[in-house]
mmCIF file of the N, C-alpha and C atoms, coordinates in Angstrom:
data_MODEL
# 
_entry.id   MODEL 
# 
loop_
_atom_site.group_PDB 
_atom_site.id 
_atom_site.type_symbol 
_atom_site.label_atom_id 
_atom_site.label_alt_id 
_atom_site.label_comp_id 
_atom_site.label_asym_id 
_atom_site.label_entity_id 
_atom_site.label_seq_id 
_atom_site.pdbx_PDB_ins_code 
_atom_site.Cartn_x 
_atom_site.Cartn_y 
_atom_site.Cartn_z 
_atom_site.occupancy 
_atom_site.B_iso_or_equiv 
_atom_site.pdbx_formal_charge 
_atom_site.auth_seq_id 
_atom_site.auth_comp_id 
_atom_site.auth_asym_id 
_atom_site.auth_atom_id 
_atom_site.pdbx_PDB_model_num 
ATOM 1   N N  . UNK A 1 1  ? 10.590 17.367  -6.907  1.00 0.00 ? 1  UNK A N  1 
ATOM 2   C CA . UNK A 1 1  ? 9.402  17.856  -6.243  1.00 0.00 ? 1  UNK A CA 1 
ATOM 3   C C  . UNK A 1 1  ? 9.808  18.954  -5.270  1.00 0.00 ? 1  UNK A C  1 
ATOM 4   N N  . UNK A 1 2  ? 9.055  19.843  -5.093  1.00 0.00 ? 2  UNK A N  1 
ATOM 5   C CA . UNK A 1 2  ? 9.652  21.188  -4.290  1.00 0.00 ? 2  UNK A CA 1 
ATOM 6   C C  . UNK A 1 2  ? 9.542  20.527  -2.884  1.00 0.00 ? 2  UNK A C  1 
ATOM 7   N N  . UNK A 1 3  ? 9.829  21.299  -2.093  1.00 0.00 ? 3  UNK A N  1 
ATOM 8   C CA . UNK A 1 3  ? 9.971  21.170  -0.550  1.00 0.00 ? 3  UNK A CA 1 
ATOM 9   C C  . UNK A 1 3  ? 8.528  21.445  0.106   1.00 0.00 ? 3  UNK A C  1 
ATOM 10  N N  . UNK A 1 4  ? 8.281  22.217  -0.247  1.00 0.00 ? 4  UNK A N  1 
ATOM 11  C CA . UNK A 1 4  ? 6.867  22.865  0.635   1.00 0.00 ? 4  UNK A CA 1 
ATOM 12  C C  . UNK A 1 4  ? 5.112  21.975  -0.555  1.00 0.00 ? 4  UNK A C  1 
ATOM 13  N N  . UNK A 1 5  ? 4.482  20.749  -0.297  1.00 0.00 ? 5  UNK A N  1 
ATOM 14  C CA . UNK A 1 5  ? 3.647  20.604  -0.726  1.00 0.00 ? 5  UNK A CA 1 
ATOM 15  C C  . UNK A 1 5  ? 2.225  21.769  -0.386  1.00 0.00 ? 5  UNK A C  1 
ATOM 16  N N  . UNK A 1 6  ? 1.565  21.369  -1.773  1.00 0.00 ? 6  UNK A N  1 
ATOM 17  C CA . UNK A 1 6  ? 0.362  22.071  -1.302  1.00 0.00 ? 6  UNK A CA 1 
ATOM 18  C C  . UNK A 1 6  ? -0.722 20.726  -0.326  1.00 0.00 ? 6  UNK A C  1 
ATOM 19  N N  . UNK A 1 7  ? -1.678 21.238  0.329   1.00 0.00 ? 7  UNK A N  1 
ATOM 20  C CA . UNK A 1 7  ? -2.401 20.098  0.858   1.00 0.00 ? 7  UNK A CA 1 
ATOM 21  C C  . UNK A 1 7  ? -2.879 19.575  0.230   1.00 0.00 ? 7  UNK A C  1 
ATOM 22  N N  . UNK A 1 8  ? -3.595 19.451  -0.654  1.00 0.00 ? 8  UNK A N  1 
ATOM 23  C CA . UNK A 1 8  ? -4.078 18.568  -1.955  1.00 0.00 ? 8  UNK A CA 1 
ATOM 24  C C  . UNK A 1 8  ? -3.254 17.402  -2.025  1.00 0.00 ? 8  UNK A C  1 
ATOM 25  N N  . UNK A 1 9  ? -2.292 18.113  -2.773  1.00 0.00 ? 9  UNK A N  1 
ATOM 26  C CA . UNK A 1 9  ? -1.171 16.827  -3.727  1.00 0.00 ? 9  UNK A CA 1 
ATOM 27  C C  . UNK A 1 9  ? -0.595 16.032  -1.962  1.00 0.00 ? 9  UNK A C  1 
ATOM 28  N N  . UNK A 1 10 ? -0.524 16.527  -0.980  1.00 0.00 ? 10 UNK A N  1 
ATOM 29  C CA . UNK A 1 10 ? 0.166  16.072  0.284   1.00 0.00 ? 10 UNK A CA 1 
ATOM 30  C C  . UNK A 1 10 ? -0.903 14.684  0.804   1.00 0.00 ? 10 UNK A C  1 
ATOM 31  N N  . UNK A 1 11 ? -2.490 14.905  0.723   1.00 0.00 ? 11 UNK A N  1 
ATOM 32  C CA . UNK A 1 11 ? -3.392 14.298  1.129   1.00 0.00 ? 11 UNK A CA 1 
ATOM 33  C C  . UNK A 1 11 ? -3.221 13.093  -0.159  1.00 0.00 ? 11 UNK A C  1 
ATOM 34  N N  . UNK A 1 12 ? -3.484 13.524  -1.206  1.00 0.00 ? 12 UNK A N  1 
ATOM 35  C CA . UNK A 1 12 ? -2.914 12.518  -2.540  1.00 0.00 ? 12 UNK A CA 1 
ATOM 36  C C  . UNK A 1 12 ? -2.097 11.671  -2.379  1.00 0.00 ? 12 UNK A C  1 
ATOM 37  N N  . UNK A 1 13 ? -0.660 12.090  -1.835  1.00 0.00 ? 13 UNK A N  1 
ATOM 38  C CA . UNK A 1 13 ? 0.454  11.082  -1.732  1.00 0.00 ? 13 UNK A CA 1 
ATOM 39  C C  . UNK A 1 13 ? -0.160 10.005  -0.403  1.00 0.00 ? 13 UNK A C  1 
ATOM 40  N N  . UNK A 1 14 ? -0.681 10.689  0.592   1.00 0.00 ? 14 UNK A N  1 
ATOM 41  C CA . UNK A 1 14 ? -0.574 10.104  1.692   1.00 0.00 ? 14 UNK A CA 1 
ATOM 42  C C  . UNK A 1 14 ? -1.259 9.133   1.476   1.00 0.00 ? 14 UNK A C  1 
ATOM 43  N N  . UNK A 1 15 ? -2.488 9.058   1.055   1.00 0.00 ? 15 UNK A N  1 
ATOM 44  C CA . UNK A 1 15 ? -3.797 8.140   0.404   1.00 0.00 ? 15 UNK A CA 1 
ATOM 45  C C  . UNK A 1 15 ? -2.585 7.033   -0.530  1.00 0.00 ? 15 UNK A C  1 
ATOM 46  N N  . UNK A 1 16 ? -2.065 7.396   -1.444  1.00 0.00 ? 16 UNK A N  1 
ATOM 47  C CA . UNK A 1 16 ? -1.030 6.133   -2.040  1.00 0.00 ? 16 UNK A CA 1 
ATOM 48  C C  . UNK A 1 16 ? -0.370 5.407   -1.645  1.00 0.00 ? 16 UNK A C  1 
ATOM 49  N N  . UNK A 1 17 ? 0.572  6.226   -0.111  1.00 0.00 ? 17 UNK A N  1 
ATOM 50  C CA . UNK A 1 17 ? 0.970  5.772   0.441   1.00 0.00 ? 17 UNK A CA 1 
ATOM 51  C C  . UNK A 1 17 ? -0.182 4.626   1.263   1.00 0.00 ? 17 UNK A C  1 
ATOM 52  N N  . UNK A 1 18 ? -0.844 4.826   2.093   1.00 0.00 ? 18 UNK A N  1 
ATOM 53  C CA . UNK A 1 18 ? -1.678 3.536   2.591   1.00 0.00 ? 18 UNK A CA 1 
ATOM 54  C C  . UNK A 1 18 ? -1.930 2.945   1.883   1.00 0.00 ? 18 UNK A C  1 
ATOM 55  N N  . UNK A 1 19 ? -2.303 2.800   0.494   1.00 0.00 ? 19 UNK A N  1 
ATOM 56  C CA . UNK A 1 19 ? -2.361 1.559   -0.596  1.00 0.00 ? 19 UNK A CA 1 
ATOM 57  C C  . UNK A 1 19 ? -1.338 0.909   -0.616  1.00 0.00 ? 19 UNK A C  1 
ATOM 58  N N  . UNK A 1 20 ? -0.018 1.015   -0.627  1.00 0.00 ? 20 UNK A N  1 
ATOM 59  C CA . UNK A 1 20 ? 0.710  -0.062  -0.770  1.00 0.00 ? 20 UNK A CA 1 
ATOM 60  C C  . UNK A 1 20 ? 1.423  -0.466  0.539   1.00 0.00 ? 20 UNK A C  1 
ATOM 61  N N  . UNK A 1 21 ? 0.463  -0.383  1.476   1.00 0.00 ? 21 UNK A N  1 
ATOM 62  C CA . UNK A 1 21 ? 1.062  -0.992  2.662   1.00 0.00 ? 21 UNK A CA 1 
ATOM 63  C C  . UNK A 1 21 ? 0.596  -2.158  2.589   1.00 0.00 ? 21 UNK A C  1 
ATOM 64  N N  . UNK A 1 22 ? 1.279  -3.343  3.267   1.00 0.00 ? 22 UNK A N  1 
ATOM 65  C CA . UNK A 1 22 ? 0.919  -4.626  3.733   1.00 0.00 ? 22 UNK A CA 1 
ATOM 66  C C  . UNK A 1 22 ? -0.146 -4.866  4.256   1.00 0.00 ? 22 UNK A C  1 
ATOM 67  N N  . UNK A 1 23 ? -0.964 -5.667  3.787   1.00 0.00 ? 23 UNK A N  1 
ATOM 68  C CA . UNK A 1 23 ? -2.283 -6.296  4.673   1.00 0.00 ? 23 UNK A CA 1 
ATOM 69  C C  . UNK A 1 23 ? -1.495 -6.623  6.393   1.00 0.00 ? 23 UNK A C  1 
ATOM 70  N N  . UNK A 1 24 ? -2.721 -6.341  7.186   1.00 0.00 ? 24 UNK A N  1 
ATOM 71  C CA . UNK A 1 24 ? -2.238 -6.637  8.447   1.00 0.00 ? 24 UNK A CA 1 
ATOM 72  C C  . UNK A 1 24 ? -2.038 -8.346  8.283   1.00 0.00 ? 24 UNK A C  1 
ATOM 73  N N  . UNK A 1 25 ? -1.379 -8.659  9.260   1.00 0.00 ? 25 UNK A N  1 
ATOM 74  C CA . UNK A 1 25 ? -1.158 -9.648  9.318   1.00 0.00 ? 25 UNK A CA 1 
ATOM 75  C C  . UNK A 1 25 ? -2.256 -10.989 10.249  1.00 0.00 ? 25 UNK A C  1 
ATOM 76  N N  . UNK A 1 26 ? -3.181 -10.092 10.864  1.00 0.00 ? 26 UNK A N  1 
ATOM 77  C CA . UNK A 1 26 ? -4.311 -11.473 11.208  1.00 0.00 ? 26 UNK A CA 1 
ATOM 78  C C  . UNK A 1 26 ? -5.196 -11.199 9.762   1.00 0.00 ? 26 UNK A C  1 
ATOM 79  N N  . UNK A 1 27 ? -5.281 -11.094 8.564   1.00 0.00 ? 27 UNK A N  1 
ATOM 80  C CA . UNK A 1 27 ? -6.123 -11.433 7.286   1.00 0.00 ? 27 UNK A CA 1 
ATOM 81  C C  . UNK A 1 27 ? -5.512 -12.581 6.880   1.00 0.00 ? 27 UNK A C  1 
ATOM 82  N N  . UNK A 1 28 ? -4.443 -13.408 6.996   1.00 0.00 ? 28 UNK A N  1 
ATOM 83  C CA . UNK A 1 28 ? -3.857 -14.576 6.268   1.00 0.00 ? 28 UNK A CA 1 
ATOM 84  C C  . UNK A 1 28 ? -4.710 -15.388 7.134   1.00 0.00 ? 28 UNK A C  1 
ATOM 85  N N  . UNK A 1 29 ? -4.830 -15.717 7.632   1.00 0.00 ? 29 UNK A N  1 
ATOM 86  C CA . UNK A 1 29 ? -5.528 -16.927 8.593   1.00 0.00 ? 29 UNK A CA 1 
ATOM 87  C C  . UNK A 1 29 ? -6.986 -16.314 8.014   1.00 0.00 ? 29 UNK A C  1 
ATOM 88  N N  . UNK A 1 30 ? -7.677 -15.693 7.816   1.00 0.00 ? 30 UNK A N  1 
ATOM 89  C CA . UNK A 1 30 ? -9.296 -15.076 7.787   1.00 0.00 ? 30 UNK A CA 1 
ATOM 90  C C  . UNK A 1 30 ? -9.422 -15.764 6.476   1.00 0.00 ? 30 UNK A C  1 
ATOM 91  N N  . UNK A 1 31 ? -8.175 -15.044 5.148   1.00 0.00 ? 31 UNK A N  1 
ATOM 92  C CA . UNK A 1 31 ? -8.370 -15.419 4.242   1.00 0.00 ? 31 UNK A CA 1 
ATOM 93  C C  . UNK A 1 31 ? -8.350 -17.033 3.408   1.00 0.00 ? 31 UNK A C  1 
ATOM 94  N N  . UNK A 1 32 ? -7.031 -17.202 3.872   1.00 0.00 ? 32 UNK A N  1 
ATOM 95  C CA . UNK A 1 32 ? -6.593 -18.472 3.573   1.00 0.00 ? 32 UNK A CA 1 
ATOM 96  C C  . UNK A 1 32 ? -6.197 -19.865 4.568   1.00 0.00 ? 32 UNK A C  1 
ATOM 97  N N  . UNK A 1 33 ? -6.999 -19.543 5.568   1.00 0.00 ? 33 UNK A N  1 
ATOM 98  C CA . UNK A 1 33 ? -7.112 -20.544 6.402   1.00 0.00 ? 33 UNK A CA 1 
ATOM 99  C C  . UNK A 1 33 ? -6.259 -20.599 7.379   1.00 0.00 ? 33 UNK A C  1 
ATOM 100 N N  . UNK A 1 34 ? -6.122 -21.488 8.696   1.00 0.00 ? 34 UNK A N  1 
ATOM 101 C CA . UNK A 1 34 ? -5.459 -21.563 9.942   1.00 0.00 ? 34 UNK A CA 1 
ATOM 102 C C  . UNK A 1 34 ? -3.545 -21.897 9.283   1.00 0.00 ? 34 UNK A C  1 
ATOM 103 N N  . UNK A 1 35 ? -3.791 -23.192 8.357   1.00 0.00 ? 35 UNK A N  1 
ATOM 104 C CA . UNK A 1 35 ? -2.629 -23.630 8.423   1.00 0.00 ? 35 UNK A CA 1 
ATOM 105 C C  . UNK A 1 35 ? -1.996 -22.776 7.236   1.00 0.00 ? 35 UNK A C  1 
ATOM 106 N N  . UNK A 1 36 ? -2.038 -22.249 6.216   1.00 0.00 ? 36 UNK A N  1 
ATOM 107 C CA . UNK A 1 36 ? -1.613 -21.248 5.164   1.00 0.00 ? 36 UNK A CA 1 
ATOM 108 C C  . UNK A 1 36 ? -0.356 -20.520 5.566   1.00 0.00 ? 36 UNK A C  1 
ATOM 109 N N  . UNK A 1 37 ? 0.542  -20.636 4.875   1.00 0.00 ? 37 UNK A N  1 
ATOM 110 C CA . UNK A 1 37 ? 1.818  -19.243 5.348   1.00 0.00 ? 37 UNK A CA 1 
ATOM 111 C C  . UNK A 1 37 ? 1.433  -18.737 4.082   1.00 0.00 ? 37 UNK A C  1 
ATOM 112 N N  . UNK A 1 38 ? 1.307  -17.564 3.897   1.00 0.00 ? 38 UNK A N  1 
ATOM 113 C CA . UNK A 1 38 ? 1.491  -16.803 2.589   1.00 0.00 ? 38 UNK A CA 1 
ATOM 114 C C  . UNK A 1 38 ? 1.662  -15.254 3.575   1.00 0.00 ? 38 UNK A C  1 
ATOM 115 N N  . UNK A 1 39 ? 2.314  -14.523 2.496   1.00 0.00 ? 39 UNK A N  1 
ATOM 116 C CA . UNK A 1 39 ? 3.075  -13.440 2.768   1.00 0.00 ? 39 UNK A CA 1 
ATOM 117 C C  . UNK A 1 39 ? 1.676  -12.194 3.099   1.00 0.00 ? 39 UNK A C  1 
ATOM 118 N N  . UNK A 1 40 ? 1.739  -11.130 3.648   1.00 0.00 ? 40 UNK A N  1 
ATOM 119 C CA . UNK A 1 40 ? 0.388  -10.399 4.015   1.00 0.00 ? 40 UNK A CA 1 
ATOM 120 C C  . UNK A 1 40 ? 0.388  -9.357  2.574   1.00 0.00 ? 40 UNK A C  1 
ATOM 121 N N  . UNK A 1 41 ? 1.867  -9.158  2.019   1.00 0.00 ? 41 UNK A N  1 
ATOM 122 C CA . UNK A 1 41 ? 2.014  -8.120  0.900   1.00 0.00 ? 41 UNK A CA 1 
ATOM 123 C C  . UNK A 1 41 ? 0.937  -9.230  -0.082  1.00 0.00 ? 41 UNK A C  1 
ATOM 124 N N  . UNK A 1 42 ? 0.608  -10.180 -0.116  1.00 0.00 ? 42 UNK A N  1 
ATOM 125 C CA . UNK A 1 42 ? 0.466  -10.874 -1.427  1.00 0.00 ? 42 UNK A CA 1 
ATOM 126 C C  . UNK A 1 42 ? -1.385 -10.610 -1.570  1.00 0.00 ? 42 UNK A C  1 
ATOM 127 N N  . UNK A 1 43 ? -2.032 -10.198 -0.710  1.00 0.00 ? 43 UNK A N  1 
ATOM 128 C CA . UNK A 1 43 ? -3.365 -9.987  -1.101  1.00 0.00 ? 43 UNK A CA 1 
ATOM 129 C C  . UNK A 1 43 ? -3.389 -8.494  -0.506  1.00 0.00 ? 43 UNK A C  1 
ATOM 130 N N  . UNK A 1 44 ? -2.452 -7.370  -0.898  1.00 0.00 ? 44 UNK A N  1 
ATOM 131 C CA . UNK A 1 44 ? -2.531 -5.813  -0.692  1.00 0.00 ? 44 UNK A CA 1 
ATOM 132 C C  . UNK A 1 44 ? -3.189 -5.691  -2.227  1.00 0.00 ? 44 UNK A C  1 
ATOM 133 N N  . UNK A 1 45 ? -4.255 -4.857  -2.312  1.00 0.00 ? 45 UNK A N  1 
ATOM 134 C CA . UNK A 1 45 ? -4.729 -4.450  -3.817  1.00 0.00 ? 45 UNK A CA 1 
ATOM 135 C C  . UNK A 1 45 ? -3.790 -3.866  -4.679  1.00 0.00 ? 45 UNK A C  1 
ATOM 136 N N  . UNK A 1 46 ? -3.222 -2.560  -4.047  1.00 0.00 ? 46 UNK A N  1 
ATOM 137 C CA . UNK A 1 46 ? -2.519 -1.986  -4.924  1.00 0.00 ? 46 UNK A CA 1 
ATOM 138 C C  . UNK A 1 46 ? -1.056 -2.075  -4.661  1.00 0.00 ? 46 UNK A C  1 
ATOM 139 N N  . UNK A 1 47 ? -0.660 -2.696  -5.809  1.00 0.00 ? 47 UNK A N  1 
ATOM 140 C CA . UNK A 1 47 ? 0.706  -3.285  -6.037  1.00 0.00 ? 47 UNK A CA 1 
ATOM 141 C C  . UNK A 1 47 ? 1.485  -1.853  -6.723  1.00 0.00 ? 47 UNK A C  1 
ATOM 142 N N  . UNK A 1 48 ? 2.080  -0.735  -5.940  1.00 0.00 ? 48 UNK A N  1 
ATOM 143 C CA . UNK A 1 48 ? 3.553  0.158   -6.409  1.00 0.00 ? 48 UNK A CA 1 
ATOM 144 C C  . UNK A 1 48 ? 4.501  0.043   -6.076  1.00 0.00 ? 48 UNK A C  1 
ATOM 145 N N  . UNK A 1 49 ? 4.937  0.551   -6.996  1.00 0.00 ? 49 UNK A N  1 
ATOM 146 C CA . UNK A 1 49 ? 6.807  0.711   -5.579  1.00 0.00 ? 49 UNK A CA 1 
ATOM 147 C C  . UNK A 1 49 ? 7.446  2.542   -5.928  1.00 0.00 ? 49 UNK A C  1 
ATOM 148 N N  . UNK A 1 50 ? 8.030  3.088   -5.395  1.00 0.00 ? 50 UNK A N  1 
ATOM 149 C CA . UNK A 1 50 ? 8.173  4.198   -5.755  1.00 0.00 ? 50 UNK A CA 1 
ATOM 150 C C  . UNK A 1 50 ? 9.155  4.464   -7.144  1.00 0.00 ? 50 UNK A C  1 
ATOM 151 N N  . UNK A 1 51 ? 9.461  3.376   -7.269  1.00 0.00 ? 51 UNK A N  1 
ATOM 152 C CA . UNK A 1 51 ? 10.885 3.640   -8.177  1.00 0.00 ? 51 UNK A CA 1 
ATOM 153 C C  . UNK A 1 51 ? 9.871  2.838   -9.770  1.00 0.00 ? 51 UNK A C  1 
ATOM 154 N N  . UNK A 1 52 ? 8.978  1.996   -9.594  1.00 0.00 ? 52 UNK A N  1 
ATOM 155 C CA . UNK A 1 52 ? 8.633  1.298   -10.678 1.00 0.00 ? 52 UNK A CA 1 
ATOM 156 C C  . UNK A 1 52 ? 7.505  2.138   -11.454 1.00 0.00 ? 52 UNK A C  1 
ATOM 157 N N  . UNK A 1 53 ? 6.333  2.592   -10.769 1.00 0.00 ? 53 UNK A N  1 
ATOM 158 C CA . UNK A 1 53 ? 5.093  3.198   -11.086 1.00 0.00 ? 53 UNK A CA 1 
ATOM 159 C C  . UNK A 1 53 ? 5.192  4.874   -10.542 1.00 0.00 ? 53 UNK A C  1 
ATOM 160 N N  . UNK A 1 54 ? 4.497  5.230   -11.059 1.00 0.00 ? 54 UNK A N  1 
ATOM 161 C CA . UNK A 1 54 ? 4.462  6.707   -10.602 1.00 0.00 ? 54 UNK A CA 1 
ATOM 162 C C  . UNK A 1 54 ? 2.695  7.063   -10.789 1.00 0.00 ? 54 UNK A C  1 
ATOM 163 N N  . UNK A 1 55 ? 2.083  8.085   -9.286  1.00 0.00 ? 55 UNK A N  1 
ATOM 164 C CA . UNK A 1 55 ? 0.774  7.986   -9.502  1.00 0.00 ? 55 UNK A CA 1 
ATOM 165 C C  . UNK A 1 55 ? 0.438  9.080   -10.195 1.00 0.00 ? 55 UNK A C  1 
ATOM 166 N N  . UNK A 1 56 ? 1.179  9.981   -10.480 1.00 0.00 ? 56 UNK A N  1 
ATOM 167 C CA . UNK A 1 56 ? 1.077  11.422  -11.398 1.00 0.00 ? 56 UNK A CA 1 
ATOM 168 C C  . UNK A 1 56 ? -0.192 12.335  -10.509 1.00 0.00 ? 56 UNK A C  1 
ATOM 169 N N  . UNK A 1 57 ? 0.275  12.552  -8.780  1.00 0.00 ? 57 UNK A N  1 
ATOM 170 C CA . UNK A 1 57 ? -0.485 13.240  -7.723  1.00 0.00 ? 57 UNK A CA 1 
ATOM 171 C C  . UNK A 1 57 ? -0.452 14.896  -8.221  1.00 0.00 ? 57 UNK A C  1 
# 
């Protein structure tokens, strides 16, 4: 990928990027109750990783 993005494809990545961030962490208790441990990645919608999927921005 070149060095210098255009703003388009830059706003594109950035938007992907916030999809695969972690649910905050007060939604586990909202979602699955007081006593629940489950991980905050495990109810994020969009599941990437940079190396597995590619969004073709």
């Amino acid at each position: 990928m070149s060095r210098i993005k255009s703003p388009g494809k830059k706003k594109r990545l950035a938007k992907a990027h916030r999809q695969t961030r972690w649910a905050p962490f007060w939604t586990v208790p909202k979602k699955y109750g007081k006593n629940r441990r489950v991980h905050p990645g495990r109810h994020t919608v969009v599941k990437r990783s940079w190396r597995r999927t590619k969004i073709g921005a």
